[in-house]
MARDONU-676075 format. One record per atom (N, C-alpha, C, CB): residue number from 1; x, y, z. Coordinates in steps of 0.001 Angstrom, whole numbers, plus 500000, padded with zeros to 6 digits. Each point is the difference from the previous one (the first is absolute). Glycine has a CB too. Example, Ala and Ser with C-alpha at 12.3 -4.5 7.8 and 13.67 -1.06 7.14 Angstrom:
<sites>
<site num="1" east="513190" north="494310" up="507800"/>
<site num="1" east="499110" north="501190" up="500000"/>
<site num="1" east="500900" north="501200" up="500000"/>
<site num="1" east="498108" north="498827" up="501246"/>
<site num="2" east="501542" north="502223" up="498034"/>
<site num="2" east="500820" north="501190" up="500060"/>
<site num="2" east="499230" north="501090" up="500730"/>
<site num="2" east="501184" north="499372" up="497855"/>
</sites>
This chain:
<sites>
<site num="1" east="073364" north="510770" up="101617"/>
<site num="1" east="498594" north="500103" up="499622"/>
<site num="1" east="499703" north="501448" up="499648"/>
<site num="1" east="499360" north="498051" up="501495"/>
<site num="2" east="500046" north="502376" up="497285"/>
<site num="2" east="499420" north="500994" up="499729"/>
<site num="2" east="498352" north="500429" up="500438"/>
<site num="2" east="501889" north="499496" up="498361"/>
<site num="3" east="498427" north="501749" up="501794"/>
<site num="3" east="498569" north="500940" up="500531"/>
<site num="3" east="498784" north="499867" up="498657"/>
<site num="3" east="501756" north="502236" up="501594"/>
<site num="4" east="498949" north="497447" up="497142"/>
<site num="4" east="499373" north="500481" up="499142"/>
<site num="4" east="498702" north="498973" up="499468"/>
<site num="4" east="502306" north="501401" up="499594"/>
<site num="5" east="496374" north="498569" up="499712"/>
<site num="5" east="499453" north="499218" up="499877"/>
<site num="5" east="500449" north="498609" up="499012"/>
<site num="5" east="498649" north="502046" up="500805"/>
<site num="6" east="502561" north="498868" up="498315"/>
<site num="6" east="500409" north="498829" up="498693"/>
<site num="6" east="500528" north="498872" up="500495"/>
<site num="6" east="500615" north="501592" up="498402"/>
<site num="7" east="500096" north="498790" up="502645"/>
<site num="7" east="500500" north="498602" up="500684"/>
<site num="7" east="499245" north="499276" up="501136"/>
<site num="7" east="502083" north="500952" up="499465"/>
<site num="8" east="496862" north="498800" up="500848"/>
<site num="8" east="499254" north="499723" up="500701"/>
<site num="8" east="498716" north="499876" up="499445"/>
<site num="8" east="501415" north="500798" up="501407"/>
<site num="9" east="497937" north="497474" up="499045"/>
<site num="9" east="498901" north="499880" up="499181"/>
<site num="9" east="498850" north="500768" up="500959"/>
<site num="9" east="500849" north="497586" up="498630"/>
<site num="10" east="499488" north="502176" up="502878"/>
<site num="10" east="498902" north="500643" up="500892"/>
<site num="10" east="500507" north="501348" up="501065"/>
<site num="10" east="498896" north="497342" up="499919"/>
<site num="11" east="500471" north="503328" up="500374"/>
<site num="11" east="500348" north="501124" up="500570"/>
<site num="11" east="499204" north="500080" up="501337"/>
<site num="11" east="500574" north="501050" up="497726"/>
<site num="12" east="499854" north="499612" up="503219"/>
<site num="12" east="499187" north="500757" up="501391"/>
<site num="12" east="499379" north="501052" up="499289"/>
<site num="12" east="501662" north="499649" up="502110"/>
<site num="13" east="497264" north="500960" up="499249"/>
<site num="13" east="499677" north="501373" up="500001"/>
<site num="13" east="501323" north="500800" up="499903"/>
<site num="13" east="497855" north="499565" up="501360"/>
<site num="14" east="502430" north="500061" up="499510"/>
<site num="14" east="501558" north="500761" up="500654"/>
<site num="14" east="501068" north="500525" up="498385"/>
<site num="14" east="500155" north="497750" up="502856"/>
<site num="15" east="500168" north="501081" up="496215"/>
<site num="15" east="500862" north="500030" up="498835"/>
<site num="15" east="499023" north="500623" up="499009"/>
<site num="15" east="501590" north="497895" up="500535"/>
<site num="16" east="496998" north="501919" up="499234"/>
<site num="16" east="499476" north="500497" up="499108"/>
<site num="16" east="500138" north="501747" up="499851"/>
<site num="16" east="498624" north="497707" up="500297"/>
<site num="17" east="500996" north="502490" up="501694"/>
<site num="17" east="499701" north="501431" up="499994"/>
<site num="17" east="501530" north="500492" up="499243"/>
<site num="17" east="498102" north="500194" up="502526"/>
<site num="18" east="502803" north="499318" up="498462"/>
<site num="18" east="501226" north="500637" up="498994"/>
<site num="18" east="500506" north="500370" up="498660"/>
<site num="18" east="500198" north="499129" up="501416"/>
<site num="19" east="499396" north="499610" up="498100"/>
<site num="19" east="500615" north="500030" up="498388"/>
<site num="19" east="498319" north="501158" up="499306"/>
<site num="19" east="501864" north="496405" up="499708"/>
<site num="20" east="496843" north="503723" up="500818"/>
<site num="20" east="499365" north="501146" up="499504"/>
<site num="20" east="500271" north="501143" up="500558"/>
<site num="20" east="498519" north="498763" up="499460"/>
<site num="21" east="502360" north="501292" up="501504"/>
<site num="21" east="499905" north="501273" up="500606"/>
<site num="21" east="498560" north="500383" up="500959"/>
<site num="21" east="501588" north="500589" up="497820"/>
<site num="22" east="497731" north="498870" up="502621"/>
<site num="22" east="498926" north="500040" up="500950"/>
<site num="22" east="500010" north="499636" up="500762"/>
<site num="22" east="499155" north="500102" up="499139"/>
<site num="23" east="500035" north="500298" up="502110"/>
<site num="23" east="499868" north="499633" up="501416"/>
<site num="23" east="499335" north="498481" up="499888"/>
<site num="23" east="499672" north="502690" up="501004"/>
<site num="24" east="500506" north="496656" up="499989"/>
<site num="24" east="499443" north="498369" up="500211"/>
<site num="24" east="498667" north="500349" up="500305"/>
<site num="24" east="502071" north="498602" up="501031"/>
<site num="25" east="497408" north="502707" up="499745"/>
<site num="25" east="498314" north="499676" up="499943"/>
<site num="25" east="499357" north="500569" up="498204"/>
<site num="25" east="499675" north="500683" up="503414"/>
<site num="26" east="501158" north="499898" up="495756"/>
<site num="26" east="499719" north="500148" up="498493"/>
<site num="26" east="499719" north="498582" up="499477"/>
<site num="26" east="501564" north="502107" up="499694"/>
<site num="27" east="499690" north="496504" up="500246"/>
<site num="27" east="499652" north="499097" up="500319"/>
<site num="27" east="499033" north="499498" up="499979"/>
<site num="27" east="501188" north="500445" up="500620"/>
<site num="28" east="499005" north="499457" up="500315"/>
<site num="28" east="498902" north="499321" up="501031"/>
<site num="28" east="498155" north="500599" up="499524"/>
<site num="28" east="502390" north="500104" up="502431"/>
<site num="29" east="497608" north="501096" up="497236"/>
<site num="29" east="498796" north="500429" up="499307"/>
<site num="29" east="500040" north="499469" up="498659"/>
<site num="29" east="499805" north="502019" up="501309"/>
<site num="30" east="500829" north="498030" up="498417"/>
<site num="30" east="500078" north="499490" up="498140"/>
<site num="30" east="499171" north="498377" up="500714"/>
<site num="30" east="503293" north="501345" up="498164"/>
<site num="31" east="497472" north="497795" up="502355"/>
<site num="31" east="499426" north="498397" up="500210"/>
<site num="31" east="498677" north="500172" up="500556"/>
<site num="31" east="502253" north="498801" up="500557"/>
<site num="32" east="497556" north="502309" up="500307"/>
<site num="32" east="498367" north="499689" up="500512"/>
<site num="32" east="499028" north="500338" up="498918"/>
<site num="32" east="500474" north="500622" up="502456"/>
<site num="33" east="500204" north="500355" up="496863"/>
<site num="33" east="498900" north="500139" up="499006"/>
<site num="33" east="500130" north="499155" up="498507"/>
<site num="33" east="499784" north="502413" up="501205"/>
<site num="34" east="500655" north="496525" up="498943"/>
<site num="34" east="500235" north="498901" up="499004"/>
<site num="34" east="501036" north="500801" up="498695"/>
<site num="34" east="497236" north="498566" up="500672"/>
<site num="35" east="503197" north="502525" up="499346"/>
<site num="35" east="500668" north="500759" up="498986"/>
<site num="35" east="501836" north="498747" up="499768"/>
<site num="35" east="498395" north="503355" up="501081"/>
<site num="36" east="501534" north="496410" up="499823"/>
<site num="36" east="501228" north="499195" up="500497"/>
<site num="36" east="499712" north="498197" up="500555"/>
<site num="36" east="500879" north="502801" up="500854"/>
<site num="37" east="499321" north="496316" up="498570"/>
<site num="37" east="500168" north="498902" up="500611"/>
<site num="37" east="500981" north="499630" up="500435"/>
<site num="37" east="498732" north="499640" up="499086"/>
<site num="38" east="500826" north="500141" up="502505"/>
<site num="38" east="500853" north="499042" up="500812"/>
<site num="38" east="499778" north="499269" up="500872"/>
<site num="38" east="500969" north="501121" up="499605"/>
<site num="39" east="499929" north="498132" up="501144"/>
<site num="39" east="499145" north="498205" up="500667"/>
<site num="39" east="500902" north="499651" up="501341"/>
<site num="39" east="499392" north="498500" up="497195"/>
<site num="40" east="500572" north="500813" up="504029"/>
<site num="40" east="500427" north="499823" up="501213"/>
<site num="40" east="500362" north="498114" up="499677"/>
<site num="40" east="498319" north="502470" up="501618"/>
<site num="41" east="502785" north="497532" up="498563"/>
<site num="41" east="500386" north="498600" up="499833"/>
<site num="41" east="499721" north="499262" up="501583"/>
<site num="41" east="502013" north="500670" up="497861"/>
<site num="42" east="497340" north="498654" up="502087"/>
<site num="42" east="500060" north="499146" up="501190"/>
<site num="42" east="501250" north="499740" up="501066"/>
<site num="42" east="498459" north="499086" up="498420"/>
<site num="43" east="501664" north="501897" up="502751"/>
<site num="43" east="500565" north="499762" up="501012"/>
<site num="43" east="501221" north="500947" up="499480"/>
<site num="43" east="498926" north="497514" up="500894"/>
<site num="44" east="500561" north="504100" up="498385"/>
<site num="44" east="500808" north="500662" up="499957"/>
<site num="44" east="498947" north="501000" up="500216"/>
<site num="44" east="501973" north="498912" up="498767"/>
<site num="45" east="498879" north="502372" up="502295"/>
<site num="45" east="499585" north="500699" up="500145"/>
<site num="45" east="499850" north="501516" up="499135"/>
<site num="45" east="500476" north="498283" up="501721"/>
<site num="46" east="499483" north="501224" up="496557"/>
<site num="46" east="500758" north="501060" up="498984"/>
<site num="46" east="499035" north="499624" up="499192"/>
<site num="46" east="502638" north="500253" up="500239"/>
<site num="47" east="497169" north="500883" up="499474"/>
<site num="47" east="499045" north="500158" up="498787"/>
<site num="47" east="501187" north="500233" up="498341"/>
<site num="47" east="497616" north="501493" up="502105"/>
<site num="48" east="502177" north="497617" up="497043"/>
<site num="48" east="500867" north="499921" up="498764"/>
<site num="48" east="499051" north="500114" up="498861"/>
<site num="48" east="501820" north="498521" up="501039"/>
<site num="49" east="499317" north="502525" up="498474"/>
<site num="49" east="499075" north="500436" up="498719"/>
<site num="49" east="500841" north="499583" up="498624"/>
<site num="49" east="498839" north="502258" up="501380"/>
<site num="50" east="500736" north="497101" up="497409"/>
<site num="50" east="500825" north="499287" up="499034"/>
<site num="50" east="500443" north="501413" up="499251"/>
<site num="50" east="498680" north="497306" up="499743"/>
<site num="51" east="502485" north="502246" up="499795"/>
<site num="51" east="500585" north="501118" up="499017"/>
<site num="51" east="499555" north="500802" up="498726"/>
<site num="51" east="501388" north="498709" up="500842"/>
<site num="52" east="497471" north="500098" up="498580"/>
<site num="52" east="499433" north="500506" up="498962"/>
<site num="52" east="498426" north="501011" up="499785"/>
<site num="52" east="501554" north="497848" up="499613"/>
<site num="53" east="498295" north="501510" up="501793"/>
<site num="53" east="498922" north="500642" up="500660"/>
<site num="53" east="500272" north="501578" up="500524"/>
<site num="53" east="499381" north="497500" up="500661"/>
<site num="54" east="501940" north="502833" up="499662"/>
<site num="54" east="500546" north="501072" up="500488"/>
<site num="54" east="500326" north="500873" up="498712"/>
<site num="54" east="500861" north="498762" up="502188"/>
<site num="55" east="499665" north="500492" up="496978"/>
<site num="55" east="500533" north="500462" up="498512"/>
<site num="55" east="498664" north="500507" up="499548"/>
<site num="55" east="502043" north="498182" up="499334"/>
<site num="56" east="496549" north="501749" up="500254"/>
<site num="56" east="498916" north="499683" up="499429"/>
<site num="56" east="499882" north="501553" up="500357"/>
<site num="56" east="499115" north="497163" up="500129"/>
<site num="57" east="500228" north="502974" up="501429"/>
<site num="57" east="500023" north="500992" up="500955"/>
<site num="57" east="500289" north="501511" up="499266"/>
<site num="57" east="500832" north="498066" up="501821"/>
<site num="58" east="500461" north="501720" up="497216"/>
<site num="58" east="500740" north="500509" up="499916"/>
<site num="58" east="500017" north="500848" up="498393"/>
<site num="58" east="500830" north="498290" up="502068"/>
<site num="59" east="498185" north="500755" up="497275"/>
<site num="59" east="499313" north="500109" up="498895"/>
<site num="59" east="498800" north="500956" up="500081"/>
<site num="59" east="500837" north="497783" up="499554"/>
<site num="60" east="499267" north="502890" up="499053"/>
<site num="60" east="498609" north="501193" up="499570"/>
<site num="60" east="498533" north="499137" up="499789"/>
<site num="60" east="501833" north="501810" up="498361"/>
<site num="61" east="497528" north="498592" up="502972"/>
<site num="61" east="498473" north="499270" up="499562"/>
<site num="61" east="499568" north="500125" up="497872"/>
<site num="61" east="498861" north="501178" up="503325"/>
<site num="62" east="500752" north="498132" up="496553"/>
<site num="62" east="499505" north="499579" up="498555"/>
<site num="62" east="498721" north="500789" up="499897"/>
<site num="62" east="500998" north="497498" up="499879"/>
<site num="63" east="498596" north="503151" up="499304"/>
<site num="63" east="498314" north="500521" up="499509"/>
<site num="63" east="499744" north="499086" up="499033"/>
<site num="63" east="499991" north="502580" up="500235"/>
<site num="64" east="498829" north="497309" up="499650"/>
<site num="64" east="499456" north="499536" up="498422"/>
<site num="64" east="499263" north="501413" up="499381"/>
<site num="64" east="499361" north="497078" up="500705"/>
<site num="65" east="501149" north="503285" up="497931"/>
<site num="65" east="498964" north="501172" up="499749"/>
<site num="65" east="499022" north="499424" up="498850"/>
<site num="65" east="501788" north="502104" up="500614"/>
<site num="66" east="497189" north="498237" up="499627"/>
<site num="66" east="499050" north="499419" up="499411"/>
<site num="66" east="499322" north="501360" up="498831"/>
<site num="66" east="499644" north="497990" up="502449"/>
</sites>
């Protein structure tokens, strides 16, 4: 199994922080402040964040210039 997001459709805090290089409460701030979506599967104690959602993250906010 790879660390990396390409091979994996869902990720931890734990794998995300890694593959960005950030601490899990960086994380973990990104999801509280909705910058990051992620979700608690029923009768797991892990918060999983989808790959594309992590990928996105990862992307230059957009302007519109008007």
């Amino acid at each position: 199994m790879t660390d990396s997001p390409e091979g994996m459709p869902l990720l931890t805090v734990e794998q995300a922080a890694s593959y960005l290089q950030l601490s899990t409460s960086s994380i973990r701030s990104y999801i509280r402040s909705g910058k990051l979506k992620a979700f608690r599967v029923a009768g797991l104690r892990k918060v999983l964040i989808q790959r594309e959602d992590l990928l996105e993250l990862l992307e230059p906010a957009h302007h519109d210039e008007s």
